[in-house]
N, C-alpha and C positions, 0 to 999 in steps of 0.2 A: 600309938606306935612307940617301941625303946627309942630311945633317946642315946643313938649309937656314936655320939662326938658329947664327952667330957673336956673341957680342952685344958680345964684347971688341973686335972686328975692324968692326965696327959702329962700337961709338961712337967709334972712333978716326976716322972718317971723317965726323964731325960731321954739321953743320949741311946741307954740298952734298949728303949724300945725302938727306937728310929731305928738301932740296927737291923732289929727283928723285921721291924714295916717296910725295910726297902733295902734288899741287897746293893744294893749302886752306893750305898753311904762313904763306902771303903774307897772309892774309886779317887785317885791323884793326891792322896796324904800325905806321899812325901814328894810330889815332883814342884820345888819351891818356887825354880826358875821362871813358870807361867806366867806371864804382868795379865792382870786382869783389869777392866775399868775402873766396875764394879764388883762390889762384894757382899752377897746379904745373909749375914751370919744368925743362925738358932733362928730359923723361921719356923712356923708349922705350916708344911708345904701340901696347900689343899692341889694337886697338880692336872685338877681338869678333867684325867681319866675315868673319874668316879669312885677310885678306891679309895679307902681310908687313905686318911692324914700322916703323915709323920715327919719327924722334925731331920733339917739338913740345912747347910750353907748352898747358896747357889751364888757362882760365878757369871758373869756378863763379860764379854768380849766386844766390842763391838755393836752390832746391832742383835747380836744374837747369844743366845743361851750360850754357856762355855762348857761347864762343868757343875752337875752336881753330887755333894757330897760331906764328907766332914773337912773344911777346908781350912782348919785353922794355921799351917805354915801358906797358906797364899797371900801373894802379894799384889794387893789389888789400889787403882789411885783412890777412888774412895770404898768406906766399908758403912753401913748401914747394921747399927745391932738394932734385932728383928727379934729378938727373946720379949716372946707373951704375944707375937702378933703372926696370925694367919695372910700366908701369901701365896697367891691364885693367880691365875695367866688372865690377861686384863678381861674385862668381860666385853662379848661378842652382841649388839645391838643390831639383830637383823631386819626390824621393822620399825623404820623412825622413818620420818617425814621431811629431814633434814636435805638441806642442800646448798642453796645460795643463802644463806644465813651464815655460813662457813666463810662466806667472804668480808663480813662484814666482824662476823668474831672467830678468826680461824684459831684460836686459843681453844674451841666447843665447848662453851663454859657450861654449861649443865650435865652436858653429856661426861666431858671426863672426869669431873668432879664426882659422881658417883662411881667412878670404876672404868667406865666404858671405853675400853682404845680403837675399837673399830666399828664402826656403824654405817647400815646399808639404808642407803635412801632410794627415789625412784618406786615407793609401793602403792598400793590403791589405784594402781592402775594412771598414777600421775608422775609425769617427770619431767626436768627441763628442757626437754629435748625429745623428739625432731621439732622443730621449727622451721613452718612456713612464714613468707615475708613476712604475712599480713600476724600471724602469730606472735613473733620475733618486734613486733612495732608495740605489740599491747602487752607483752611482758614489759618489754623495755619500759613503757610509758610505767604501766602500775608497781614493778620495782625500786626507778627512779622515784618517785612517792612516799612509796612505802620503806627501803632500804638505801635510797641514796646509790643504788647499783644499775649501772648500762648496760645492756646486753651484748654483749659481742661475741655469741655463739649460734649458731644454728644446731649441732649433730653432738655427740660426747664427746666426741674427740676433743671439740673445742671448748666444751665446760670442763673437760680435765685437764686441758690448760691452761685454763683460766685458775683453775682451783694449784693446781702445781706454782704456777708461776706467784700468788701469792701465800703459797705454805701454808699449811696446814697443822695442828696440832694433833689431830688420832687418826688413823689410817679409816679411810675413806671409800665401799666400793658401791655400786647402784643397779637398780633392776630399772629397765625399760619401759613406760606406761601404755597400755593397750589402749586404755582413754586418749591419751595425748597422740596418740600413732593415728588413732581413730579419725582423731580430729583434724590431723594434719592432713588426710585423705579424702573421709567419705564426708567430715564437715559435724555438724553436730546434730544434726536431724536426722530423726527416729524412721531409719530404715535401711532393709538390705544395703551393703555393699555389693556393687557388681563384682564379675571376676578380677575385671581389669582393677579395679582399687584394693581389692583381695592381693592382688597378686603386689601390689605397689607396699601394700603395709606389710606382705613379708619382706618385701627386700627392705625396708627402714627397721626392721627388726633384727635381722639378718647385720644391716649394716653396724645397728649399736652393737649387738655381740661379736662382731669384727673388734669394734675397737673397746670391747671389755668391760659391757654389761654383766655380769651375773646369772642375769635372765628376765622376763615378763612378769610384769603384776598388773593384775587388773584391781578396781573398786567399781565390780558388775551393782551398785547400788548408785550409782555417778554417771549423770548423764555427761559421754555423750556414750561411754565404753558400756552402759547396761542396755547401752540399743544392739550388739554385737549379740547372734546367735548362738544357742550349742555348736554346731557346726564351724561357722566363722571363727570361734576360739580353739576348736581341737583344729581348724588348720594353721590358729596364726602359731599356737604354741607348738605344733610340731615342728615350727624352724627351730626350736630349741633340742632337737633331739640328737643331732650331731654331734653336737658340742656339750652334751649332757649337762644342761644351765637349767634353772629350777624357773619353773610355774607357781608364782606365789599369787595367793587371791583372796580377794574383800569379797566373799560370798556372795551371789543375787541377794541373800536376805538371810538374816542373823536373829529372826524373832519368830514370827511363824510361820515360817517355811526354811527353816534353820536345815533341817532334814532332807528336803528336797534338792535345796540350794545344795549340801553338802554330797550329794549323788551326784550332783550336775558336774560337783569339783572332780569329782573320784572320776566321774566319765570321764571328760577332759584330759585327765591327767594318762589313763588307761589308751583312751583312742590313738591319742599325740605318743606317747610313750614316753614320759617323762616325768621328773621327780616333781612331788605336790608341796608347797607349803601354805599351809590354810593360813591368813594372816588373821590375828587378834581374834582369837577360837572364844566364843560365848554363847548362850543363849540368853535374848533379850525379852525381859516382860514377864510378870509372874506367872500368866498361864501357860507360858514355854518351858518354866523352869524343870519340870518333869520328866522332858526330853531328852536329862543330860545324859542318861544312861543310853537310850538307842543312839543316840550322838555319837558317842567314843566308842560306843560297840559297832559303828560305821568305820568309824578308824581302824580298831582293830582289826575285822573283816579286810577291807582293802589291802592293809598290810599284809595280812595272811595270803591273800590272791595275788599278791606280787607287786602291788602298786608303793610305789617309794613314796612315801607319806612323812609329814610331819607337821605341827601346828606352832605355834607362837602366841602368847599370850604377856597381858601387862597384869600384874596382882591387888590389882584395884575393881570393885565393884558399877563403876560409872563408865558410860562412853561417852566420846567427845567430838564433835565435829559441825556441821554447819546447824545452823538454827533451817535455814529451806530446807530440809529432810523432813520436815514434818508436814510439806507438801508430796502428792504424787508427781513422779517422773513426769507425768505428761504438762505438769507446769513446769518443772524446772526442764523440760526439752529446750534446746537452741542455747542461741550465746544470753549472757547477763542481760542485755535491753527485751529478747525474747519475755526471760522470765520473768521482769520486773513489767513489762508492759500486762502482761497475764494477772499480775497483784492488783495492777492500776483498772483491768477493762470491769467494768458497770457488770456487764451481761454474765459475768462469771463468778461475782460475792459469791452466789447462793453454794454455787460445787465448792467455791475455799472455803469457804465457811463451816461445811461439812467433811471436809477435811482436816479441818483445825479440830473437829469435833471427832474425826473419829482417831486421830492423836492422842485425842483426851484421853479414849477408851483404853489405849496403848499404855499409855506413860502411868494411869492412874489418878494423881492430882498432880498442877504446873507445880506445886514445890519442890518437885521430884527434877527438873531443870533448872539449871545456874546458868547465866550468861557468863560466858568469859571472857569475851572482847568483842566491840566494835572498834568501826572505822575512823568516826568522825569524834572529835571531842567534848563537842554537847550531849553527846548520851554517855559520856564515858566515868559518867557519878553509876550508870545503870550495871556496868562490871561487879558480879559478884552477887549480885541480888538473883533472887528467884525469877523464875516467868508472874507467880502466882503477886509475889511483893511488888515488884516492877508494872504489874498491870495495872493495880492497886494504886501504887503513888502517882500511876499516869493518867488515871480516870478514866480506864479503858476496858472493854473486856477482853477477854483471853485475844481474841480473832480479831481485832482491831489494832491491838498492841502488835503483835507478831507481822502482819502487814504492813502497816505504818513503822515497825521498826528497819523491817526489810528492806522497805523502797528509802527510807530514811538515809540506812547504810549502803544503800545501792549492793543489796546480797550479802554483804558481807559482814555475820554476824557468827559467831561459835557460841557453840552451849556445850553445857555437860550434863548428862543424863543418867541418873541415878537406876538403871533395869537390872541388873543383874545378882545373882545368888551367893553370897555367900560360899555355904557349902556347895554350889556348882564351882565357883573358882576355884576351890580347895583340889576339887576331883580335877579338874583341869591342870592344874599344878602339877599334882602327882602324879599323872598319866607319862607313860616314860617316853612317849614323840611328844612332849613339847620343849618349846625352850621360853624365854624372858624375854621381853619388848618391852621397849617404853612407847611407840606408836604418836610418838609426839616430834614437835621443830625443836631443834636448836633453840635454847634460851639463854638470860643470865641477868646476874641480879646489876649490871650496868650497860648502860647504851643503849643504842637502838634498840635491841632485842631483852629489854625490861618494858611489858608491854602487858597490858589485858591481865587476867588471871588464869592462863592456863592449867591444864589437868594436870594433878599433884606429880602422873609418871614423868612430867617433864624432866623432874628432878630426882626423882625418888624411888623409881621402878626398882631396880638393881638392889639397893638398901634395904627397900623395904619388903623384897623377896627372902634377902635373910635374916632381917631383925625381927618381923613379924613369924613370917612362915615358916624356918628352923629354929632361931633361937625360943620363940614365943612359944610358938604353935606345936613346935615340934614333927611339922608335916611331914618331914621326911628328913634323912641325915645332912649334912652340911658337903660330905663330897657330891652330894647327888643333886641337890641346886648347883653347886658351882659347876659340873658336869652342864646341866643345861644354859650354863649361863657363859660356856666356854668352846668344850672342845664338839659340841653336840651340835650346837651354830657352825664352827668352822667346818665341820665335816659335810652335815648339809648343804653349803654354801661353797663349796668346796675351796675353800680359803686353808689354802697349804700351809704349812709351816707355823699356825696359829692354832691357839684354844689350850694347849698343853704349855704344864712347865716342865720340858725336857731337852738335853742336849740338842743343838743344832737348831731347836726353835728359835722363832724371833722371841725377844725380849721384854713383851709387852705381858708389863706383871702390876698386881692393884697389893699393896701391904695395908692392912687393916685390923683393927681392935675387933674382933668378935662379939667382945662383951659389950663392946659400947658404939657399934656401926650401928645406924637408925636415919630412917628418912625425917626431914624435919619440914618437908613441903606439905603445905594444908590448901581445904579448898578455899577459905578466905587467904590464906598467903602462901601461894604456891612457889613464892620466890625466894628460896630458901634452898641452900647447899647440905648436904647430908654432913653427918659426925661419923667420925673415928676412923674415916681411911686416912692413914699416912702419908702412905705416897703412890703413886699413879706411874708407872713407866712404859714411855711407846717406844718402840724397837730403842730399849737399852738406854734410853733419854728419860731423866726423871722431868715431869711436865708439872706435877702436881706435887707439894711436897711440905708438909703439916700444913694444910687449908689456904698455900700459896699457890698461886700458879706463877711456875718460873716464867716463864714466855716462850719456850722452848717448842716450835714449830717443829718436831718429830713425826710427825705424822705423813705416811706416802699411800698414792694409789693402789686400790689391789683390784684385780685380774682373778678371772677364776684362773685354778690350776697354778 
């Protein structure tokens, strides 16, 4: 593909082309009188729409865009020279995992450090909220644990005032979990809901979209929401059809029924009538990888028949999530003592066992899995090591290790799994419904949440979407990733006033070195901040600013609409 962003050859050509790229350059050149905040003078202003670049001052007012143009008589209280540096409306993270880890670092240290000023948590079908007593006692307990945090919400409402009242650094909005709704009604055993609990988790869905969810995601590979029917999802997600809030979904399965799973979404989204967003689009496993083409050519299709479609993806070849995935559902059914009793009973080696073995067949060789965290601190030298090395220095075989790790951490183990294609991500990238995820928690390289060796997108998604895959790769032009990594989310999500750098918008803008922006998260040290953004601004507050973070709590709720 041409290689349609020179930026050197660009800015050499000043001012006359900016005129030429965007008539609005002219606009307030002489009205002196304006007081501005801020001022960001000779930027190359990548503006989210997907058109070409060109170079202009942009004004800040308040919380909001003011004025863009040639602004040299403005008088603004402070000015930022932006000459040699590209500036983008902050980037939109629609699929993170993020939530109460906000309260413990509401600064969002990994997330806005790469760019990112608004991020949607509540996906895979899991959220903190609704909570029943019994629910609401065993958060409480394993947060107080794990984050030093008491629970004192049941509903959103009161996680968004919990989140409000201790401020926030990036603006903040969340989808609903069909799993968690699941649970707080029909319980976690694998079977119909009747009407009468049907009818109870619409109105707990109903209720979060009252008070300004987004929309529904499910993680149909997560028990307890992959016990929930075709049916029972085209009726819970048509409470979203009113209020035109988006169905986002962890497909039944991402590997060899990638295809099937991905009809079931398009069903779903057709029957209910409502807008789809596939979360973290891949195909898993080498003998899947040939799939990619009928895959997006399902995309395509739907879109063509009218179904509002859109996918989301991280730019990394690894997935990441529980180490019990390489069990079947029908052991990880019920609560944590269910499945850990199931590891423990005599009568059922033989089927785990055969399980662990037909994993193998999946994955290819355990070196192809990294642990990235447990719980307890005696295994916590095992962080970082393979399944294959860790089994090795444990004396153990594959099937022995992974159970006794299990029951060791009482479930709770993450791995990162090395399946997927190269040239499949690339297609994935380029495909013009997707946008950029990082699909990971809230981290940072202090406190509490300096933990485990999580997956490199913790840090690095955003970065390494444009130092790898346009600057490197050349994958496609540099307005056309910042389009998905901006105004293409806000629109989907339908997050007003955001994604664009245009008059009357909010103010949430990333300044960055082009030449030299690069993720620097690896899978041995994934705790690592990216290079060359400048500065970072949520509604018109600089937050991040030469590799500091002010302290600067900018960050508010958003509301579809």
């Amino acid at each position: 593909m041409e290689d349609r962003f020179d930026r050197r050859k660009f800015l050499k050509q000043g001012t006359r082309v900016a005129l030429g790229a965007a008539g609005l350059l002219m606009l307030g050149g002489c009205q002196k009188e304006v007081d501005l905040d801020l001022l960001i003078r000779d930027a190359l202003v990548v503006d989210g729409s997907g058109r070409p670049p060109y170079q202009a001052d942009v004004g800040i007012s308040g919380k909001h865009i003011k004025i863009i143009g040639k602004l040299r008589n403005r008088k603004a209280r402070r000015v930022i020279e932006a000459r040699g540096l590209c500036l983008t409306p902050g980037f939109i993270d629609v699929h993170t995992h993020t939530d109460v880890e906000l309260l413990v670092c509401p600064t969002a240290d990994s997330l806005v450090r790469q760019g990112i000023t608004t991020a949607v948590g509540g996906n895979c079908g899991s959220s903190r909220f609704p909570l029943t007593p019994e629910m609401k006692e065993t958060e409480n307990r394993y947060l107080k644990e794990e984050l030093g945090i008491e629970v004192d919400w049941t509903d959103l409402a009161g996680f968004y005032r919990r989140l409000s009242n201790r401020g926030i650094g990036i603006n903040y909005a969340t989808l609903v979990g069909q799993g968690t709704v699941r649970a707080a009604v029909v319980g976690y055993d694998n079977r119909q809901a009747s009407a009468a609990e049907l009818a109870r988790m619409k109105e707990l869905v109903s209720q979060a979209l009252k008070q300004g969810a987004l929309g529904l995601s499910t993680g149909l590979e997560y028990a307890p929401g992959s016990f929930a029917s075709t049916d029972e999802l085209v009726e819970l997600a048509g409470v979203l059809r009113q209020s035109n809030r988006v169905y986002a979904t962890h497909m039944r399965d991402e590997e060899d029924g990638v295809l099937e799973a991905l009809e079931e979404a398009i069903t779903i989204a057709r029957k209910a009538g409502v807008s789809l967003e596939v979360s973290h689009l891949k195909v898993g496993y080498p003998r899947n990888w040939a799939k990619i083409g009928e895959l997006l050519g399902k995309i395509d299709e739907a879109l063509a028949s009218g179904v509002r479609i859109a996918a989301d993806v991280y730019p990394y070849t690894a997935f990441a999530t529980g180490l019990s995935i390489f069990f079947p559902l029908w052991v990880r059914e019920g609560k944590k003592e269910d499945f850990l009793g199931r590891l423990k009973n005599p009568e059922l080696q033989a089927r785990l066992r055969e399980a662990v073995s037909q994993a193998e067949q999946n994955v290819g060789t355990w070196d192809k899995v990294l642990i990235s965290s447990v719980r307890t601190e005696k295994n916590r030298w095992l962080e970082g090591l393979n399944l294959e090395q860790a089994s090795r220095l444990k004396g153990k075989d594959i099937f022995t290790f992974i159970r006794d790790l299990l029951l060791e951490e009482e479930g709770q183990v993450s791995m990162v799994c090395f399946a997927m294609s190269e040239d499949n991500l690339k297609k994935i990238l380029r495909h013009p419904l997707t946008c950029l995820c990082t699909d990971g928690e809230l981290a940072s390289t202090s406190g509490v949440l300096l933990r485990g060796k999580p997956h490199p997108r913790y840090y690095g998604s955003f970065p390494r979407a444009l130092a790898e895959y346009v600057r490197k790769e050349k994958l496609m032009p540099l307005e056309e990733m910042v389009r998905k990594m901006t105004s293409a989310p806000a629109e989907k999500f339908g997050l007003k006033q955001r994604g664009r750098i245009k008059e009357g918008y909010a103010a949430d803008l990333v300044l960055f070195d082009f030449d030299k922006i690069r993720d620097k998260a690896t899978w041995s040290e994934p705790h690592q901040y990216p290079e060359g953004i400048h500065y970072v601004m949520v509604n018109g507050r600089i937050v991040v600013e030469e590799d500091r973070f002010t302290g600067d709590l900018a960050g508010e709720i958003l509301g579809p609409g």
